[in-house]
Phi, psi and omega in degrees: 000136182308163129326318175284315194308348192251020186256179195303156158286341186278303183304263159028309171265310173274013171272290194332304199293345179241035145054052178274153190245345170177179189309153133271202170303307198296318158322306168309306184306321172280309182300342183275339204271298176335293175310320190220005159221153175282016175283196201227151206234133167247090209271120177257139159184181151317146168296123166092019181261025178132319198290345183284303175288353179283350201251330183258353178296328171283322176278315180301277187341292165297329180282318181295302183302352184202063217273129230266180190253008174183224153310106180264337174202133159276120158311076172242149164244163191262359193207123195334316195317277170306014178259293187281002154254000191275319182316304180303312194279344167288315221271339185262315192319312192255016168306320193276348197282352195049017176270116188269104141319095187246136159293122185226094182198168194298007175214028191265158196290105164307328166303289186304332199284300184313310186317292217279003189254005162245016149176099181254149192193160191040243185274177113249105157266108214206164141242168208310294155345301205274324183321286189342300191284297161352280214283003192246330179219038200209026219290332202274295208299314166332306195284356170276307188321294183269358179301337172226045141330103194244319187204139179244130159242108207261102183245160186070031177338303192282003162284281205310319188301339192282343190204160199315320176300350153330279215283356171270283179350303178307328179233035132285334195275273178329310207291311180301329191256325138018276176290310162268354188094334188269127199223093215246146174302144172228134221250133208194146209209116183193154180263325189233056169287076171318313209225096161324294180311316168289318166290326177279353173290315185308310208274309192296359178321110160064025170247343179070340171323146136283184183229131158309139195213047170342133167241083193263132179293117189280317173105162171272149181266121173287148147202168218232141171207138189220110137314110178240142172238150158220170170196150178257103177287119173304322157258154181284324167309319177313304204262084188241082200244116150327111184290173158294314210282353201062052152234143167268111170195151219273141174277123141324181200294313177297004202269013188307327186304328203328289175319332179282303184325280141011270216306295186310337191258325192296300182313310168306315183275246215353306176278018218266145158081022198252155182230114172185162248236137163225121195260155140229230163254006186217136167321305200302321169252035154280302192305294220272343177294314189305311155291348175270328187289287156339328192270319173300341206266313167301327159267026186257353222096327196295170166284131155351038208254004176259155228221135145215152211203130167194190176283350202279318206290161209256129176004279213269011161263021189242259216278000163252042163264283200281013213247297183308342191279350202245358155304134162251036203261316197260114168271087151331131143252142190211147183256162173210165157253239161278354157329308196249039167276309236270174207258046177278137197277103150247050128089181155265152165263187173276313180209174172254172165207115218244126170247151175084184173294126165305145174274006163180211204276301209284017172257327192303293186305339169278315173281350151280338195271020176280308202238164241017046135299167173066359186094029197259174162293074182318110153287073171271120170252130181267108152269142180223107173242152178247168184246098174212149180258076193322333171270031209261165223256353177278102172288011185252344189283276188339355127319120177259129168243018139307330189281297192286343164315319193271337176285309195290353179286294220278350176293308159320321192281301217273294178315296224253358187051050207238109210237177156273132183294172197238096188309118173323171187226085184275334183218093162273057182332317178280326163301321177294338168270313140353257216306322203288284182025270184300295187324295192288359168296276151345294214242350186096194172279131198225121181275194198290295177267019163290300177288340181268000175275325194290298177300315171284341162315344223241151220294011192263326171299338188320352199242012204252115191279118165309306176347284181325315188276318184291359185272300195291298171325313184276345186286309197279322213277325189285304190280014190358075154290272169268162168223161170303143143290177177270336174261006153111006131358193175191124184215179196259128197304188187305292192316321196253024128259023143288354184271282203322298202294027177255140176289348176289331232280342188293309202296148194238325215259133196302110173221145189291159153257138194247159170231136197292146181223100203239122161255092200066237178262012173256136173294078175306313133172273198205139183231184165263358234202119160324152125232122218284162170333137198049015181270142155247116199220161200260165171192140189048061189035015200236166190257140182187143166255145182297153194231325178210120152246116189270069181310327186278338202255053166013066176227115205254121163271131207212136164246167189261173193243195180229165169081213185237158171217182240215114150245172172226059148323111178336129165274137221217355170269138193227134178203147158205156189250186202246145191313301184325304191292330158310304187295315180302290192331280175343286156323325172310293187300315178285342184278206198216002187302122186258125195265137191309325192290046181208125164306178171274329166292325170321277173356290169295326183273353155290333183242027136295310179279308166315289166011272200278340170306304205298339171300316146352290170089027190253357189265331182259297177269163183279311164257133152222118203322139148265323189198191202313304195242020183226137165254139173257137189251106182215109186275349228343094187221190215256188205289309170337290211248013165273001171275311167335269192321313166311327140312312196275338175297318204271331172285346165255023168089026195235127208264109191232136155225194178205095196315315159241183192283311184274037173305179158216030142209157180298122135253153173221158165244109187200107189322308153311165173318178145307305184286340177268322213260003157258012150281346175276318154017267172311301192301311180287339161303315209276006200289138124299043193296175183231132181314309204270016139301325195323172183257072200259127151336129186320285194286078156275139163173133153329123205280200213150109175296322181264030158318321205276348203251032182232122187286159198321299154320284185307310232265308227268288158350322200268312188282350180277305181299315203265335187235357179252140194219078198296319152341287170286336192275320182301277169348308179279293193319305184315290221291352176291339201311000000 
């Protein structure tokens, strides 16, 4: 019997009504995995290939035909958002199913919550928080809730593998079947997986499953990708610039900007009737790209058609952005940051438009798989505008190495099908404080060793040593977090219930205080920062003054203005690159390749920049002079373990760095040859060295909303073990040898 053929009738009917011509691969694959087997299921594939339904056609199926005694399938998402567009398209699916779809997040219908928990039944959609708060303050309404659990569908797997909120998801999940007995399969969903064998190791966390991992041939994909540059000269000596046309000609003293201007007019005739989404690495340089795109649209005539979505902009102008984008009446522009990587449903677009450098493979790859839906052609245009200063006195600074980062990202991607694996998280020390928490929340008094069977039991800890937690325990007992019983128990002290009873207290994940930003009662959204009476500052692409600020209820009242102005958000972003993607760069510089997607201005500044590397001697030697005493150091390899090295250096007295987050090489100060100092190198490879010697910074630490309440040692313990990687650094270094 086909696959359609074993699915419910109501799925049937909604295949016939939405004119479907078959199944996909990916589809096929889940109903043979589902159907005929007891694994645990992993779907990798393209945005829009498919993939939500490949997981519920099979699952609706099993429910309908054997209907569970209580909630039969859990839903999770990492975002309220994808919960409430994901509601609609079930909700038509499952009309004729008598299967009821319910929503569970901090803005979902109090009426549906109570209704399903005095008769639970069919879907739930939730998220890790809101799970979180169930098992911690709803434990009896659980064991009802969830007693005939059957299948957790995790979607956008590879956000949770990436941040702490993964591994509280693990051991909620773990904590749930605990508690009920119950071991529901679980089904993981993602566009953008490096290493397949590590998501299913992830996904089988404490389930005893093996887990299926289909691999269905997708065909090859066409996409159109166009590289563009502008630039901005720094001395009025400078600005003297070659046009695309071959004319020459001079900018005033006041023209440094020229090249943003540019940019800014060039972005407008690209997006103009087009509906696409432009991401970028920043709130800040969204909000300003995005106001200058308005300001052009107004004095051109054009319509209003621009947009920005981010965490700052407030719920409900993020969904009616998106609710306007999935229109197909309006070609929407909308600027984002990682807010619209995730698979929330705007329709197909026309293109994408990525400015500056993707911050790796798996950002690249998410943000192309935003345009070509629907059958279209994924389109993306790459902008770069630079700052630069032709005299400068550093033979290395005229390297852009964002520019050349982005050709090897998109080489990687496109050429080689290559994403980055997700560095494991072995000792989340502070999730580990989180969770005792959560327990001791949950159950009351607790003895000692009762709370260390529950908790290290459960997989995200397995690498975490009772040593470690009874070092971490007597740490919370000093700080009354906890206290002792009179039976000799452990519950939670004065201190740390001011933590649990905090409406924060669900959250694993590190977040600024925001202060609310209201024009008259609509909530525009959020800033970090006062901005005092008469300031003007931008938000939600629009311009506004502060008019009152109200500190205590953290609310700045604002009306809005005309032209543009300037926020400054705390910066607040961590990237690293991975040794491949290093070696690509690196290859990038040695070849002689000219890539079709690169403009004629692109053209020229690759082969400026081959240029001045391949002269450089930095593409050939491990060391190179810069000056009398500074040396540049280039192992090439990723940000881990040149941090490794940047260390082990400083530990043999030698004043070493890493100029930035994403460099990919070292400066030194080093009184010796070239020829001394890549022999002490050699000496540290070839080295027992001990991580736990380095001369590593007092507060070194993996960042954790709950560091402070975990000592210092274990904090010191977490970065050595989960970020530093000597290992790898011997390896990659050796195999260059």
């Amino acid at each position: 019997m086909d696959a359609f053929s074993r699915l419910a009738p109501f799925i049937q009917d909604f295949i016939y009504q939405n004119k479907w011509e078959e199944l996909r691969g990916n589809q096929v694959a889940a109903c043979e995995v589902i159907f005929d087997s007891d694994d645990n299921l992993l779907l990798s594939s393209g945005t829009a290939s498919g993939k939500t339904e490949a997981a519920f056609l099979p699952v609706l199926t099993e429910l309908y035909n054997n209907p569970s005694k209580s909630v039969g399938v859990m839903y999770i998402s990492p975002l309220k958002a994808l919960i409430n567009d994901q509601f609609q398209r079930l909700e038509q699916m499952l009309l004729d199913s008598n299967i009821p779809v319910t929503k569970w997040h901090g803005d979902a219908s109090q009426t549906q919550k109570h209704k399903l928990v005095k008769n639970p039944e069919g879907l739930l959609q939730i998220t890790p928080e809101s799970l979180e708060s169930l098992l911690t303050n709803k434990r009896g309404a659980c064991l009802s809730m969830f007693s005939d659990l059957r299948f957790v569908i995790i979607d956008e797997v590879h956000s949770f593998m990436r941040d702490v909120r993964g591994l509280q998801l693990l051991c909620v999940l773990e904590r749930l079947k605990q508690l009920t007995g119950v071991n529901p399969r679980r089904i993981g969903l993602s566009a953008t997986l490096g290493d397949m064998s590590q998501a299913q190791e992830w996904l089988n966390t404490g389930t005893g499953r093996a887990c299926a991992a289909p691999v269905v041939e997708e065909g090859k994909k066409r996409v159109r990708l166009h590289m563009e540059r502008f630039v901005n000269y720094a001395e009025e000596r400078d600005l003297i610039q070659k046009d695309g046309e071959s004319n020459y000609f001079t900018v005033g003293a006041n023209s440094g900007d020229f090249g943003s201007r540019e940019h800014y007019e060039y972005l407008f005739k690209q997006t103009l009737d087009k509906k696409t989404i432009i991401f970028t690495n920043s709130r800040e340089e969204t909000e300003l790209l995005m106001a200058h795109l308005r300001e052009i649209a107004l004095r051109n005539k054009a319509p209003d058609v621009y947009r920005v979505h981010h965490g700052n902009i407030s719920a409900l102008l993020r969904e009616s952005t998106e609710d306007e984008m999935k229109s197909a009446d309006e070609k929407i522009v909308t600027g984002a940051t990682v807010t619209l990587e995730l698979g929330i449903d705007i329709g197909s677009l026309d293109q994408a438009v990525q400015v500056g450098a993707p911050l790796n493979v798996s950002s690249f790859a998410q943000r192309l798989g935003r345009c070509g839906r629907r059958g279209q052609i994924p389109q993306l245009l790459f902008t770069f505008v630079e700052s630069i200063k032709i005299h400068a006195d550093d033979v290395l600074g005229p390297i852009n190495w964002g520019f050349i980062r982005t050709i090897g990202i998109v080489e990687l991607y496109l050429k080689e099908h290559w994403i980055e694996p997700i560095p494991p998280q072995h000792h989340a020390y502070n999730l580990l404080y989180h969770q005792t928490m959560s327990c001791l929340k949950s159950a009351g008094e607790v003895s000692t060793a009762g709370l260390a069977q529950t908790v290290l039991s459960l997989g995200a800890f397995q690498h975490i040593s009772q040593e470690d937690y009874r070092r971490l325990l007597a740490y919370m007992l000093s700080i009354d977090h906890l206290e002792r019983t009179e039976h000799g128990g452990l519950m939670i002290g004065r201190e740390g219930e001011k933590i649990v009873n905090s409406h924060k207290f669900l959250t694993v994940f590190l977040a600024t205080e925001y202060l609310l930003v209201k024009d008259e009662s609509r909530v525009i959204g959020t800033v970090d920062k006062i901005y005092p009476v008469g300031i003007r500052f931008a938000l939600a692409g629009m311009a506004w003054e502060t008019v009152d600020v109200n500190e205590k209820a953290k609310v700045l009242f604002v009306k809005q203005v005309p032209g543009i102005s300037l926020v400054d958000w705390d910066v607040d972003f961590t990237a690293e690159l991975h040794t491949v993607l290093v070696r690509k760069v690196r290859s990038v510089l040695q070849e002689n390749e000219m890539y079709p997607y690169l403009s004629d201005r692109c053209k020229e500044r690759l082969v400026d920049i081959r240029y001045i590397a391949q002269n450089s001697g930095i593409l050939e030697n491990l060391v190179t002079q810069l000056s009398d005493r500074k040396y540049a150091i280039f192992p090439w390899i990723g940000t881990r373990q040149l941090m490794t090295l940047n260390y082990a250096l400083r530990h043999r007295g030698i004043k070493s760095k890493m100029p930035w987050i994403t460099c990919i090489h070292l400066e030194v100060i080093f009184e010796g040859t070239k020829e001394a100092l890549e022999n002490i190198i050699r000496e540290i490879l070839y080295s027992n060295l001990d991580l736990y010697e380095l001369p590593l910074p007092d507060k070194v630490q993996v960042l954790g909303k709950y560091n402070e309440f975990v000592p210092l040692d274990l904090l010191r313990k977490q970065f050595i073990e989960d970020y530093l990687d000597f290992k790898g650094l011997k390896e990659a270094m050796l195999d260059m040898a």
